[in-house]
ZADO-1210 file (C-alpha; in nm, 4 decimals, padded with zeros to 6 digits):
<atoms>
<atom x="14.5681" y="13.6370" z="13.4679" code="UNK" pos="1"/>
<atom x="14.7083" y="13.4442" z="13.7239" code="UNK" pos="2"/>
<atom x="14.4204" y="13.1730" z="13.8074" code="UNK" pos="3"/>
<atom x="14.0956" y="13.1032" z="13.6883" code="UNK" pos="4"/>
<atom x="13.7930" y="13.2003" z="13.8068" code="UNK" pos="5"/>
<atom x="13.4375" y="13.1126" z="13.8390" code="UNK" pos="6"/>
<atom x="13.2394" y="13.3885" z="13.7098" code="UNK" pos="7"/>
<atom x="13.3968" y="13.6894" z="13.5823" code="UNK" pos="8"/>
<atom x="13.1886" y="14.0266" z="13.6414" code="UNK" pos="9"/>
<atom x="13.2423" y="14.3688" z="13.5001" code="UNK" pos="10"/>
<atom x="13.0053" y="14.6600" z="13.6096" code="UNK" pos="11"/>
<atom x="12.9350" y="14.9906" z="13.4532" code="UNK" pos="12"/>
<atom x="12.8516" y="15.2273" z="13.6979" code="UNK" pos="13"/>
<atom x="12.6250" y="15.5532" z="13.6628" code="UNK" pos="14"/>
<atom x="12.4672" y="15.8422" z="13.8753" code="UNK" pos="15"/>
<atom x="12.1074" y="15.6916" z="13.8256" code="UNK" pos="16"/>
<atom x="12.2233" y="15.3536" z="13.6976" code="UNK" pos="17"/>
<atom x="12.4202" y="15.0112" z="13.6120" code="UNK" pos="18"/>
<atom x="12.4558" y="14.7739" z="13.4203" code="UNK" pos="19"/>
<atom x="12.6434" y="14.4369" z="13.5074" code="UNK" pos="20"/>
<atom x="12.7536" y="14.1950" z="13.3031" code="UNK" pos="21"/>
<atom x="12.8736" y="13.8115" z="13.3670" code="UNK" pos="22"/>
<atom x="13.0294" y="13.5481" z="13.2024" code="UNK" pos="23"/>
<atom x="13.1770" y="13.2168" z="13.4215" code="UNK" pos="24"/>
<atom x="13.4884" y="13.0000" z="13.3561" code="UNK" pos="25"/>
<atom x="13.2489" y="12.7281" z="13.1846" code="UNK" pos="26"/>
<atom x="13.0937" y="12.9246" z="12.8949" code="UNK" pos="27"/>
<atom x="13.1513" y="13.2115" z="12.6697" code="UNK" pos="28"/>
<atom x="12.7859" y="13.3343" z="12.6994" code="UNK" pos="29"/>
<atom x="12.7177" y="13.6822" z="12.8356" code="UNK" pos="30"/>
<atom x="12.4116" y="13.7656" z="13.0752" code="UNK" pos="31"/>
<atom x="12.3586" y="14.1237" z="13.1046" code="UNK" pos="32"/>
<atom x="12.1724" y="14.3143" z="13.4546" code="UNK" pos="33"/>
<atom x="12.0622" y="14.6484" z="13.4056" code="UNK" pos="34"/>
<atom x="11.9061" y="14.8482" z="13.7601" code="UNK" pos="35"/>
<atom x="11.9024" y="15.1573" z="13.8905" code="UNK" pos="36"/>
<atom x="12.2357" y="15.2039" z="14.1132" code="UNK" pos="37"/>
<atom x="12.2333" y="15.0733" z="14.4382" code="UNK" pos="38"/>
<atom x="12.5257" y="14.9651" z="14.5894" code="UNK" pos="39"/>
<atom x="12.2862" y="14.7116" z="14.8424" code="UNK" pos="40"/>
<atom x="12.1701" y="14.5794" z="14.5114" code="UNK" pos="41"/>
<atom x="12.5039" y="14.5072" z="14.4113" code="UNK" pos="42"/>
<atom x="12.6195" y="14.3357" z="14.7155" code="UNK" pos="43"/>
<atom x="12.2875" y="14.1147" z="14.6953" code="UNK" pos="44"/>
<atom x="12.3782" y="14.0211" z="14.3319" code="UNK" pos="45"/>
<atom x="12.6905" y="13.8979" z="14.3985" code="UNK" pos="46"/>
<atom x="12.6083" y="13.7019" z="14.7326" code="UNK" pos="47"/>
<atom x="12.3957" y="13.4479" z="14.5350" code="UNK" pos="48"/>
<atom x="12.7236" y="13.3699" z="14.3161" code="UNK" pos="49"/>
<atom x="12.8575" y="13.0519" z="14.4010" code="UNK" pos="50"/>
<atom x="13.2361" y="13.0055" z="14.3618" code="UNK" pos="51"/>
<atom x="13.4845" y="13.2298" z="14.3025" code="UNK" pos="52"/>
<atom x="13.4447" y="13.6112" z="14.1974" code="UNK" pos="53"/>
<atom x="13.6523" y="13.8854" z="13.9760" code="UNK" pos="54"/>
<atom x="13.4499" y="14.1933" z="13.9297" code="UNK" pos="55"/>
<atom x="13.6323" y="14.4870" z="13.6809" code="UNK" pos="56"/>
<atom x="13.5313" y="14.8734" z="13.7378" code="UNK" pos="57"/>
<atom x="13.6278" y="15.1788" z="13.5150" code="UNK" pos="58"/>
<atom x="13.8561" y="15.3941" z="13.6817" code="UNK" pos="59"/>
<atom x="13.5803" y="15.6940" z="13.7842" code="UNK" pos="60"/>
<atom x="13.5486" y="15.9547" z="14.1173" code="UNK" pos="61"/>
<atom x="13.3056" y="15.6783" z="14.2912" code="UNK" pos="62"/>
<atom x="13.5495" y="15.3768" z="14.2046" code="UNK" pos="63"/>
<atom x="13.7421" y="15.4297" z="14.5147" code="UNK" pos="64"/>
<atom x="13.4518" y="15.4185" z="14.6933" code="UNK" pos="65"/>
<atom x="13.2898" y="15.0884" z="14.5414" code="UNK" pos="66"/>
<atom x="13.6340" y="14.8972" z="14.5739" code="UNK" pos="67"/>
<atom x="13.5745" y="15.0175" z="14.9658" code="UNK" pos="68"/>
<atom x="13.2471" y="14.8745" z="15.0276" code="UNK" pos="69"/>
<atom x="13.2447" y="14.5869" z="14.8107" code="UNK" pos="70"/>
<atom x="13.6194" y="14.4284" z="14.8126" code="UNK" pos="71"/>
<atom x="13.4814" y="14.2136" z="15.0723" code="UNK" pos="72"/>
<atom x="13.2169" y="14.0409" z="14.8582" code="UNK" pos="73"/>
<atom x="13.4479" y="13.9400" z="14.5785" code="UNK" pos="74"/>
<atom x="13.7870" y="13.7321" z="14.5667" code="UNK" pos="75"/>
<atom x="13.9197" y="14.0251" z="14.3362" code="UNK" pos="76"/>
<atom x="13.8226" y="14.3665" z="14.2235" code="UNK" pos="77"/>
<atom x="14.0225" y="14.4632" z="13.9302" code="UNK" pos="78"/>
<atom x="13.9895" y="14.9044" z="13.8681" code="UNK" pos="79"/>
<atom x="14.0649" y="14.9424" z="13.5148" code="UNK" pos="80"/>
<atom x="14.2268" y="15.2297" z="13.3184" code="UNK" pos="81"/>
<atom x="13.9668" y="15.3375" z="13.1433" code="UNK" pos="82"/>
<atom x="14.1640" y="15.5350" z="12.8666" code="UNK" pos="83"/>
<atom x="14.3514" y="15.1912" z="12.7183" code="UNK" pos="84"/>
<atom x="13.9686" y="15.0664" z="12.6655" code="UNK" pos="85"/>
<atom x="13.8753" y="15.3897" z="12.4989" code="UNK" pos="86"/>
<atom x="14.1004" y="15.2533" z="12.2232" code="UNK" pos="87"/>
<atom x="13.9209" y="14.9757" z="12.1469" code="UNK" pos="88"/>
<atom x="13.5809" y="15.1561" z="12.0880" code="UNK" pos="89"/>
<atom x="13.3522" y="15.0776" z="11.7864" code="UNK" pos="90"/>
<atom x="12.9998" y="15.0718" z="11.7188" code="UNK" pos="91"/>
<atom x="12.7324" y="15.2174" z="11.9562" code="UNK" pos="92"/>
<atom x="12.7742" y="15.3020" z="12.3432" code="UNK" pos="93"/>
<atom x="12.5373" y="15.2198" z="12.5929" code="UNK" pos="94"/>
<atom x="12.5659" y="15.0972" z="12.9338" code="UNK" pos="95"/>
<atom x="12.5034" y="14.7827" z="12.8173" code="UNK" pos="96"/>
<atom x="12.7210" y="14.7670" z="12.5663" code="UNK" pos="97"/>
<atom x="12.9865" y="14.8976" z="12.7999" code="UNK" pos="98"/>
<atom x="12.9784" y="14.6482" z="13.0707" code="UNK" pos="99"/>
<atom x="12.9539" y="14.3916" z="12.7848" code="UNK" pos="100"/>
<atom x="13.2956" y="14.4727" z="12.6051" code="UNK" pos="101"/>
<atom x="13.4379" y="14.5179" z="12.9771" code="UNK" pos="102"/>
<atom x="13.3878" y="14.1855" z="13.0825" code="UNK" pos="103"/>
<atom x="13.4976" y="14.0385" z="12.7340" code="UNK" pos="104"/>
<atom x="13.8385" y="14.2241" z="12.8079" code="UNK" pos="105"/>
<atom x="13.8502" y="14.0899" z="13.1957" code="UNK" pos="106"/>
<atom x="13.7852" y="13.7202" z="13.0089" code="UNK" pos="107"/>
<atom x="14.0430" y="13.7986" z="12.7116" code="UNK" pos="108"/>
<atom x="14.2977" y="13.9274" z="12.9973" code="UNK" pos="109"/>
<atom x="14.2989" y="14.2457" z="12.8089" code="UNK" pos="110"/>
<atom x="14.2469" y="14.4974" z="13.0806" code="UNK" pos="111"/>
<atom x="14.5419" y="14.7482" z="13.2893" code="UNK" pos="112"/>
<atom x="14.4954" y="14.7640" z="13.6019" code="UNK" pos="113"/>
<atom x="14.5080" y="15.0498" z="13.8451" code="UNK" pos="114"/>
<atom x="14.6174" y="15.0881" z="14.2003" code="UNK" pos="115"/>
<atom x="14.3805" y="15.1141" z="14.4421" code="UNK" pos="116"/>
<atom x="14.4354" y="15.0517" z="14.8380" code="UNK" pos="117"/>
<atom x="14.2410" y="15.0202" z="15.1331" code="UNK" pos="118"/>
<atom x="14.0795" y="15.2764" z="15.3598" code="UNK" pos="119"/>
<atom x="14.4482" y="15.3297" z="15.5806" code="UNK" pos="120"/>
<atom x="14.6119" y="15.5278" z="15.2999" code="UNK" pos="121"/>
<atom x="14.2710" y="15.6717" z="15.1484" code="UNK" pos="122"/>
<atom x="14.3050" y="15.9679" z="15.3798" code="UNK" pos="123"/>
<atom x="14.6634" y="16.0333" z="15.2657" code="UNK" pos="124"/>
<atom x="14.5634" y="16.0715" z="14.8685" code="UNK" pos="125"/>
<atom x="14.3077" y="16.3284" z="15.0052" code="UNK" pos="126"/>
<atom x="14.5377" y="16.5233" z="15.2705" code="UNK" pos="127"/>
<atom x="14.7976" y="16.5307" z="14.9508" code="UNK" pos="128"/>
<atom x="14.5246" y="16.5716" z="14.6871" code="UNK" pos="129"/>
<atom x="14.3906" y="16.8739" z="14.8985" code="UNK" pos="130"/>
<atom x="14.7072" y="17.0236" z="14.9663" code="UNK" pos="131"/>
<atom x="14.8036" y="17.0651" z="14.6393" code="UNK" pos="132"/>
<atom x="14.4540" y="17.2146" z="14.5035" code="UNK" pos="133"/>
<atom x="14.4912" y="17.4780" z="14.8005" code="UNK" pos="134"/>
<atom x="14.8624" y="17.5657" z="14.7085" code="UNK" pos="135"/>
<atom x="14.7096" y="17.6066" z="14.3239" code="UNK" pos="136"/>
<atom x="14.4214" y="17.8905" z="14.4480" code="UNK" pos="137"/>
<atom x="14.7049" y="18.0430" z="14.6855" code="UNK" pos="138"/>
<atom x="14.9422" y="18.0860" z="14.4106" code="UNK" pos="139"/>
<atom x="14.6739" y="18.2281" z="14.1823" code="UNK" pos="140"/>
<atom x="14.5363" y="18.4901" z="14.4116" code="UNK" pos="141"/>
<atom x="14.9023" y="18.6003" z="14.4500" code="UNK" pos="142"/>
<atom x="14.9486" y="18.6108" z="14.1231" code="UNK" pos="143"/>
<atom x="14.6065" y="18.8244" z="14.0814" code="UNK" pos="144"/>
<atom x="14.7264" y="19.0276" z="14.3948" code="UNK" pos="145"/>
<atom x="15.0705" y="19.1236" z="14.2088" code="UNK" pos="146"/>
<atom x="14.9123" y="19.1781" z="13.8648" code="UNK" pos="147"/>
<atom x="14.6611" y="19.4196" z="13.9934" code="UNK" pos="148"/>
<atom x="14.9564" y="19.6225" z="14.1924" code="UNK" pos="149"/>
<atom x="15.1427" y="19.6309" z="13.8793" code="UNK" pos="150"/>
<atom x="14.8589" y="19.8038" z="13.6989" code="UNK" pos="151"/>
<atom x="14.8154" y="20.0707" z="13.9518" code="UNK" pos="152"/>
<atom x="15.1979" y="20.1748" z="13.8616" code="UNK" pos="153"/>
<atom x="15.3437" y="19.9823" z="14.1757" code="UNK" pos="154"/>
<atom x="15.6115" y="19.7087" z="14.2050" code="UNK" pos="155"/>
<atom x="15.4093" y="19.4085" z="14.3049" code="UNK" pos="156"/>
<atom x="15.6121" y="19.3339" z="14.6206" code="UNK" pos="157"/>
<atom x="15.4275" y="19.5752" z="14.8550" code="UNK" pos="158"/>
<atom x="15.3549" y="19.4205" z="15.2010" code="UNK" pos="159"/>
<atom x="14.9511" y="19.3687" z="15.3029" code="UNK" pos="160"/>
<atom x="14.7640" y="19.7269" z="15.4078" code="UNK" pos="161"/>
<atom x="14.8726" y="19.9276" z="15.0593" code="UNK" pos="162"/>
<atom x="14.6276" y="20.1717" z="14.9673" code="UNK" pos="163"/>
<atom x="14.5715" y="20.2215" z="14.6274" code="UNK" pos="164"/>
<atom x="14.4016" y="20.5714" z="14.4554" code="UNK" pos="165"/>
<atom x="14.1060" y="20.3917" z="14.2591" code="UNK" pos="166"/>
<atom x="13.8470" y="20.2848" z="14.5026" code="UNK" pos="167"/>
<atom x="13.7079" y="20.0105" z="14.2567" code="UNK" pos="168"/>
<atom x="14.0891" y="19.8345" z="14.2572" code="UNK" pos="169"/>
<atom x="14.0838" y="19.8621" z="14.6232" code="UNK" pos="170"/>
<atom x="13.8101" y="19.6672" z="14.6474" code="UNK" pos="171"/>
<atom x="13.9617" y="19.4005" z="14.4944" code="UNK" pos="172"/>
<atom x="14.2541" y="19.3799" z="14.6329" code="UNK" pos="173"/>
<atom x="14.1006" y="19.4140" z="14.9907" code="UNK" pos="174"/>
<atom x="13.9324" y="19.0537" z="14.8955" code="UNK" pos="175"/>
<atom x="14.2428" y="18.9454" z="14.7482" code="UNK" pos="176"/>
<atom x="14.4130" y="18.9850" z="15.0590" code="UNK" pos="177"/>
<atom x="14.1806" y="18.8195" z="15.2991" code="UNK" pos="178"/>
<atom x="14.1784" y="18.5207" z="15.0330" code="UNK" pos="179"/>
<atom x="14.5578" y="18.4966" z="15.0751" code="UNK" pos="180"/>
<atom x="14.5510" y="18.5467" z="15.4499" code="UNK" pos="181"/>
<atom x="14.3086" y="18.2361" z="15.4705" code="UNK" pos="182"/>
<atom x="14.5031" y="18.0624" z="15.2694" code="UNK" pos="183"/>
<atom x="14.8001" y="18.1165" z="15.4757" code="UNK" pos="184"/>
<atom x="14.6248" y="18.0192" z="15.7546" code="UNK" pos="185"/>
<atom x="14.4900" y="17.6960" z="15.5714" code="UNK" pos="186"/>
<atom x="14.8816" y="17.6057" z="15.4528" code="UNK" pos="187"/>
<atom x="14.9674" y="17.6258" z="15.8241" code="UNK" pos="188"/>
<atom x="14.6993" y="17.3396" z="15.9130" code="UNK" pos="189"/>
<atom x="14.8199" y="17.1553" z="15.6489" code="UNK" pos="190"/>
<atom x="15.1588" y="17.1481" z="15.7214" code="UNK" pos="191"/>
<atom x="15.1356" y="17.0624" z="16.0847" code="UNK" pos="192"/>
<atom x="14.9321" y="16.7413" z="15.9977" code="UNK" pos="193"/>
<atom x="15.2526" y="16.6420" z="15.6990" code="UNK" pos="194"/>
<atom x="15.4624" y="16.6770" z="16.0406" code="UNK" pos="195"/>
<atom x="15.2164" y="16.4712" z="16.2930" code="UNK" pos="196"/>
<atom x="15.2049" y="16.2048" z="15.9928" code="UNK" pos="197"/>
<atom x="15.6117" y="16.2060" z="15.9467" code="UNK" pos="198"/>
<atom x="15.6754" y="16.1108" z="16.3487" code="UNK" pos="199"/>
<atom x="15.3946" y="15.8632" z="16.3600" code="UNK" pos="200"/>
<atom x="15.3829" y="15.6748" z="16.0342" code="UNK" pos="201"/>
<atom x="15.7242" y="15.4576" z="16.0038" code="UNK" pos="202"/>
<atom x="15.6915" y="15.4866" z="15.6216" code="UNK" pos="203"/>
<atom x="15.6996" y="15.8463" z="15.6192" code="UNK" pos="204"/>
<atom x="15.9537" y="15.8932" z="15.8697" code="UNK" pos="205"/>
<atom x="16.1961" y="15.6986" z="15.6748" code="UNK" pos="206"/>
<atom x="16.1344" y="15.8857" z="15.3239" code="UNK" pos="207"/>
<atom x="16.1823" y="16.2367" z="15.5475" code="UNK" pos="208"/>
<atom x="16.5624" y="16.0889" z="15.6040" code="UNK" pos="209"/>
<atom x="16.6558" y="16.0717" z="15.2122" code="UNK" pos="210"/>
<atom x="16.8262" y="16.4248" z="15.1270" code="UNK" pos="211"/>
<atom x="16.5903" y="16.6720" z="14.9855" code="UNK" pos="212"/>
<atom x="16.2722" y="16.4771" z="15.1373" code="UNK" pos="213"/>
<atom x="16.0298" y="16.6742" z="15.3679" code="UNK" pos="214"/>
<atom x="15.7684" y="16.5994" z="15.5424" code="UNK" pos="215"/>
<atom x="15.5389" y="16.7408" z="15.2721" code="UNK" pos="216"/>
<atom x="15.6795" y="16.5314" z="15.0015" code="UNK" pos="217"/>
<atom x="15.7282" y="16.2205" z="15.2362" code="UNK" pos="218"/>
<atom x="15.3698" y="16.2136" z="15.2803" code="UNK" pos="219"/>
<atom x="15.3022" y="16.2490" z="14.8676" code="UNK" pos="220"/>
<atom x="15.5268" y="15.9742" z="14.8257" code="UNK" pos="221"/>
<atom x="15.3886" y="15.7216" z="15.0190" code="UNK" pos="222"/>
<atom x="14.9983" y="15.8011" z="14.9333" code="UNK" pos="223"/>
<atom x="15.0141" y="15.7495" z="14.5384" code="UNK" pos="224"/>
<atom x="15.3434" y="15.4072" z="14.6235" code="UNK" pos="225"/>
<atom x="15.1503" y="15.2655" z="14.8896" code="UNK" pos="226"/>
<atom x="15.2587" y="14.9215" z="14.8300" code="UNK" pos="227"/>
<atom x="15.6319" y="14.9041" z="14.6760" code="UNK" pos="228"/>
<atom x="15.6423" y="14.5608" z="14.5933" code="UNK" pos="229"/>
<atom x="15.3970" y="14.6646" z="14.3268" code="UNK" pos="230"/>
<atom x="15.7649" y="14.7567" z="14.1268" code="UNK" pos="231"/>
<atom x="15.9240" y="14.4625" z="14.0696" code="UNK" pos="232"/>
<atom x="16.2415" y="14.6924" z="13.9496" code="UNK" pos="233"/>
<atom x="16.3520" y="15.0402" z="13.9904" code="UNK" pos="234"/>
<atom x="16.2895" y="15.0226" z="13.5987" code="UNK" pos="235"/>
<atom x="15.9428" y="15.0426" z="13.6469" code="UNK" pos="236"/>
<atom x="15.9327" y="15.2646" z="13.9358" code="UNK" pos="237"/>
<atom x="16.0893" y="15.5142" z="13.7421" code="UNK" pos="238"/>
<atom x="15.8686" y="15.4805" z="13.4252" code="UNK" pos="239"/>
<atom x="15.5539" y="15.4929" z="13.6675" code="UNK" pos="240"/>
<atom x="15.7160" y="15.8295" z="13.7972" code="UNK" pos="241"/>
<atom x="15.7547" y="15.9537" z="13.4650" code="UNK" pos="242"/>
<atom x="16.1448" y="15.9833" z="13.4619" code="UNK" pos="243"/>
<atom x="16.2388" y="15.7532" z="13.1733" code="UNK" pos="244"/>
<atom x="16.1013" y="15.7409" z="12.8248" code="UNK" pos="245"/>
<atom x="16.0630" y="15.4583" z="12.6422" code="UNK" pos="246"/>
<atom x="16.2190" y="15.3059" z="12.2916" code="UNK" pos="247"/>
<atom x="16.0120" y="15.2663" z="11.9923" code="UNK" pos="248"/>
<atom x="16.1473" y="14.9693" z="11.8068" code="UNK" pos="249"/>
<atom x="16.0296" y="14.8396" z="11.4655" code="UNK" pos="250"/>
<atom x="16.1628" y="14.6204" z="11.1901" code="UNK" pos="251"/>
<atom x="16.5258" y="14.6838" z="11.3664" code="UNK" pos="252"/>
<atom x="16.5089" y="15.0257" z="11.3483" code="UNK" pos="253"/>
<atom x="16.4587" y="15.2864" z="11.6386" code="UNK" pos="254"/>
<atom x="16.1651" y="15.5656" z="11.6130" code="UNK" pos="255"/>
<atom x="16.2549" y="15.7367" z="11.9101" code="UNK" pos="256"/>
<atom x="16.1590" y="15.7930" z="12.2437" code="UNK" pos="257"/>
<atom x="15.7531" y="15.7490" z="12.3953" code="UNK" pos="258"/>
<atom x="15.7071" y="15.9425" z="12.7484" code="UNK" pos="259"/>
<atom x="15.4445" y="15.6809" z="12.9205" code="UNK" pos="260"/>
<atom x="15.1366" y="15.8173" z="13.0863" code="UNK" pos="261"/>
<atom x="15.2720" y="15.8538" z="13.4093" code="UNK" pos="262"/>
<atom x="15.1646" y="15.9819" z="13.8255" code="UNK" pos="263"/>
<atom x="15.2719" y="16.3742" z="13.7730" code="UNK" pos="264"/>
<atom x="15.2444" y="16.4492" z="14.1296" code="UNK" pos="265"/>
<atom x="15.5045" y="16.1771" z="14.1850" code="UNK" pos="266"/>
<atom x="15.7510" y="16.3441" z="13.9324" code="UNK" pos="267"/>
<atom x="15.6829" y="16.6654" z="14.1010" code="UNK" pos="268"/>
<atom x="15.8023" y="16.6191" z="14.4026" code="UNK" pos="269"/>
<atom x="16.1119" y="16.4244" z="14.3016" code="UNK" pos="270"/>
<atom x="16.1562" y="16.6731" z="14.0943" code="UNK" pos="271"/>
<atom x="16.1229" y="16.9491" z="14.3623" code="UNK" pos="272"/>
<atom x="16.3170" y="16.7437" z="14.6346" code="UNK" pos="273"/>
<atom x="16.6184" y="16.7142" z="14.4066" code="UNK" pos="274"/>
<atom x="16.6226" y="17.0967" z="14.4000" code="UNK" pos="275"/>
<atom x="16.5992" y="17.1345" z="14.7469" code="UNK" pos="276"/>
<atom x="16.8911" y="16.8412" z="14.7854" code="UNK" pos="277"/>
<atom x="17.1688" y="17.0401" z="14.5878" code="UNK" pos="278"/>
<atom x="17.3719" y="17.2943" z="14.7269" code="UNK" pos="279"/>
<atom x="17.3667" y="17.1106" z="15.0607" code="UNK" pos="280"/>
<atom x="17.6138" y="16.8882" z="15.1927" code="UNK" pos="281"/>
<atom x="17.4437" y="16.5200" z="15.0837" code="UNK" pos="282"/>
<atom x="17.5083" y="16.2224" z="14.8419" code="UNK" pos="283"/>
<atom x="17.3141" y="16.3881" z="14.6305" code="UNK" pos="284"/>
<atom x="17.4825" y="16.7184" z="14.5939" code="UNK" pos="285"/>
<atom x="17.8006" y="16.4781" z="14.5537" code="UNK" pos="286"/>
<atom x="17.6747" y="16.2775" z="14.3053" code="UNK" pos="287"/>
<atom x="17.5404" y="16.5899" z="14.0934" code="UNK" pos="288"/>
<atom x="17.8886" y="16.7563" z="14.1458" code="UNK" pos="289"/>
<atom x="18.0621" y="16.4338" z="13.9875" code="UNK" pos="290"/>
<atom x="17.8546" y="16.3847" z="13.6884" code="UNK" pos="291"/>
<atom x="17.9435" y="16.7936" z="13.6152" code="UNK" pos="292"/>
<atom x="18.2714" y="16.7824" z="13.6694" code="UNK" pos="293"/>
<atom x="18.4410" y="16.4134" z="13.6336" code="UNK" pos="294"/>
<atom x="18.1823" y="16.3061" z="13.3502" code="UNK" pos="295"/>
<atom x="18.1271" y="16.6503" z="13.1872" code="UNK" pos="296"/>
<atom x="17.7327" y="16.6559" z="13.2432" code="UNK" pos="297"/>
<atom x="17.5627" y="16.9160" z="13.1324" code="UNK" pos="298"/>
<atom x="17.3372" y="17.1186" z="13.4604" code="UNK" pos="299"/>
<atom x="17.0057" y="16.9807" z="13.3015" code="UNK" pos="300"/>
<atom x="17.0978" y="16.5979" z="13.2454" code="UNK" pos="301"/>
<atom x="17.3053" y="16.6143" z="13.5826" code="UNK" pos="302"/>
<atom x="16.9783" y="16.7471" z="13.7269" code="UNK" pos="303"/>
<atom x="16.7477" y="16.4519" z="13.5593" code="UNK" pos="304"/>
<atom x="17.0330" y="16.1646" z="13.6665" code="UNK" pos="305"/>
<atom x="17.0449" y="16.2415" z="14.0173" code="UNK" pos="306"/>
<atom x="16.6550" y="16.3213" z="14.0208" code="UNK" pos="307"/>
<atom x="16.6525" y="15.9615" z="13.8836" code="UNK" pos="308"/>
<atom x="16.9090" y="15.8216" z="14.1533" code="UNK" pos="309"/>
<atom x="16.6490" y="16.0237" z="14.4394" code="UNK" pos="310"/>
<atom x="16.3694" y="15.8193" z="14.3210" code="UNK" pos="311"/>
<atom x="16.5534" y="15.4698" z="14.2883" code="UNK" pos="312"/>
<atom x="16.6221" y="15.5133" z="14.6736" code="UNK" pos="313"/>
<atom x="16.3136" y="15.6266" z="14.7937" code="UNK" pos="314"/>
<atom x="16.2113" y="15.3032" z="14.6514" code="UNK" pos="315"/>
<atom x="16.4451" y="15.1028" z="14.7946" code="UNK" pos="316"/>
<atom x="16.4096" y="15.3025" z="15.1228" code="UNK" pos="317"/>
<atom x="15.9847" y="15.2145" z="15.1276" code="UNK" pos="318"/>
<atom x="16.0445" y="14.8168" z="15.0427" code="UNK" pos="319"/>
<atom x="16.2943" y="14.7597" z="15.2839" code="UNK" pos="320"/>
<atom x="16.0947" y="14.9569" z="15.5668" code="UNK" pos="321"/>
<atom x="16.4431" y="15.0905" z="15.7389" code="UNK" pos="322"/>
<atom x="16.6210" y="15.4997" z="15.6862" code="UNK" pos="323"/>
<atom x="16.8162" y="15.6144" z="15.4525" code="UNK" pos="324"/>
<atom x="17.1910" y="15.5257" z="15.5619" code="UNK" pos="325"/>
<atom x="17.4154" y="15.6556" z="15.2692" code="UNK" pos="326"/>
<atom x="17.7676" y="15.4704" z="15.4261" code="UNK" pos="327"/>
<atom x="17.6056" y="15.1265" z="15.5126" code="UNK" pos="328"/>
<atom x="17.6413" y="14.9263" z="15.2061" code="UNK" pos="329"/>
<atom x="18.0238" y="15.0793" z="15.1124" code="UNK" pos="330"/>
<atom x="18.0989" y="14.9473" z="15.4714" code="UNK" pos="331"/>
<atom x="17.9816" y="14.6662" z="15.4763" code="UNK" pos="332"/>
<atom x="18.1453" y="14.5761" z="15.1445" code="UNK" pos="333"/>
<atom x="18.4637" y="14.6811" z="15.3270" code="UNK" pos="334"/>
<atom x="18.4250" y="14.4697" z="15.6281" code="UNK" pos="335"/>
<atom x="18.3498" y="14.1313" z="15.4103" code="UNK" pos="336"/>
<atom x="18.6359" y="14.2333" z="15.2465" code="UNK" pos="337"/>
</atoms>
C-alpha cells in the first residue's frame, strides 16, 4: 500500500443488510457496525470520520454502483476480488465475520484489487455487456430454428416463410422466427450506436484504425482497458487478456505452465479481430505470413503470435492516444539515421 491511512474500512454489503468494520492507523483493534443497508446510512457513517479514508468492497452486481455514489466520501475505495479471499476462509461466516477478515486483509495489504471506473465508461461495459448477451439468444434461436428444420427431413438453410407438414412444429418455428427477426432488428440498433461511439470517442476511433479492429470490437476494447496506464508493460496486458500463461517454478525446477484468471471478452475479440486481419493486405497478414514461411510456424502458433502482436498495439495505440501508423517508427529510424 502506497501511504498510510487514517482509518481503514471494509464493508460487507447485503440485500437487507451490512456490516462495516474499522480499524485506524493507530491501533489494531476492530469496531464492528451492523444496520440494515442504506446507502444514506453509509455516507453518514463515514462523514463523522476525521482524517483520511480507505474503504474495501467485495467485487458483487451492486459494487459498481456503491463505488458510484460513495467514491466521493472516501480518499480511496479499493473493489476487491472476492475469489483470492475465498481462499483464505476458515471457521464460521457471518456478515460480521466477513467485514472483519476484510478489513484485516485491507490492514495486512493482502487484498487484489479490481478495476472499476467512473460513470463515463459505465455505459460502455453495459452497451458491450448487452451486446454480447443478445448475440448469445440470437445464435441460440438459430440454432433451435435449424435443429427443428432438420427434424422435419429439411436442410436447415431454408429462407423465413417455410411451411412445414406438422402443425405443432409450425408453431414453433413461427415463434422462432419472429424471435430471430427481433433480434435482427435489435443487432441493427446495436451496431449503429458501436458506429456513433467510433466517430465521436477519440479512443475508439483510434483502436478502429489497427487491422482487424471494428467498431464493435473497438468499443469492447476500450470499456473493460479504460485506463491503459493501469499496464505498466505489454507483459501484463497480455496476461490480463489471457494470451500468455505463466511458469510454475519450484526448488529450480519447472512444473509447467498456469493460464491466469483472465477478462474473456478481451481475448475474444483479439482473438476474433486477428481472424478478420488475415487474408487482407495489413502488417498483420505480413507478419503471420513470415512466421509460416521464414520461421516455419505452425497455422495455430502463427495464429496465437500475431493475436499476441494485435493486442501489444492496441495497447500501445490507447496509451499514446494517436492511430495506428504501421511505417512511422521504421521511418523515423531511417531519417535519424
Amino acid at each position: 500500500m502506497e501511504q498510510e491511512y487514517d482509518h481503514y474500512i471494509a464493508v460487507d454489503w447485503a440485500l437487507a443488510n451490512m456490516a462495516i468494520a474499522r480499524m485506524t492507523k493507530r491501533s489494531n483493534k476492530i469496531t464492528v457496525v451492523e444496520a440494515p443497508a442504506d446507502l444514506s446510512d453509509l455516507q453518514a457513517y463515514l462523514k463523522i470520520l476525521r482524517g483520511t479514508k480507505i474503504l474495501v468492497l467485495e467485487e458483487t452486481t451492486t459494487s459498481q454502483w456503491i463505488y458510484t455514489e460513495i467514491r466521493d466520501s472516501v480518499n480511496r475505495i479499493l473493489i476487491c476480488d472476492p475469489h483470492r479471499n475465498r481462499l483464505l476462509e476458515e471457521g464460521p461466516k457471518t456478515d460480521k465475520i466477513d467485514a472483519t477478515k476484510l478489513v484485516r486483509l485491507l490492514r495486512a495489504d493482502l487484498l487484489k484489487e479490481v478495476f472499476h471506473s467512473a460513470d463515463e465508461f459505465v455505459y460502455l461495459r453495459k452497451l458491450a455487456g448487452g451486446y454480447d448477451d443478445m448475440v448469445q439468444a440470437g445464435v441460440r434461436f438459430k440454432n433451435q430454428r435449424y435443429s427443428l428444420l432438420r427434424a422435419c427431413g429439411l436442410t436447415g438453410q431454408e429462407k423465413k416463410g417455410v411451411v412445414l407438414k406438422n402443425s405443432e412444429s409450425q408453431f414453433v418455428l413461427d415463434g422462432l422466427e419472429k424471435q430471430i427477426a427481433a433480434y435482427e432488428e435489435e443487432k441493427k440498433r446495436y451496431e449503429k450506436e458501436f458506429e456513433k461511439l467510433a466517430r465521436i470517442h477519440p479512443a475508439i476511433k483510434h483502436q478502429t484504425s489497427l487491422p482487424g479492429i471494428g467498431p464493435i470490437g473497438a468499443v469492447k476494447i476500450v470499456a473493460r482497458v479504460v485506463s491503459p496506464g493501469r499496464f505498466p508493460t505489454a507483459g501484463h496486458f497480455l496476461s490480463y487478456v489471457g494470451l500468455v500463461k505463466l511458469e510454475k517454478r519450484s526448488g529450480g525446477m519447472s512444473y509447467g505452465r498456469k493460464q491466469p484468471r483472465f477478462c474473456r471478452q478481451l481475448k475474444a475479440v483479439y482473438k476474433t479481430c486477428t481472424q478478420a486481419a488475415l487474408g487482407n493486405n495489413n502488417p498483420i497478414n505480413d507478419c503471420y505470413e513470415y512466421l509460416i514461411r521464414e520461421k516455419g510456424y505452425s497455422e495455430y502458433n502463427a495464429r496465437h503470435k500475431v493475436c499476441r502482436r494485435l493486442a501489444t498495439l492496441s495497447l500501445g495505440v490507447f496509451k499514446s492516444g494517436r492511430k495506428y501508423q504501421p511505417f512511422e517508427r521504421k521511418e523515423t529510424v531511417s531519417s535519424q539515421t
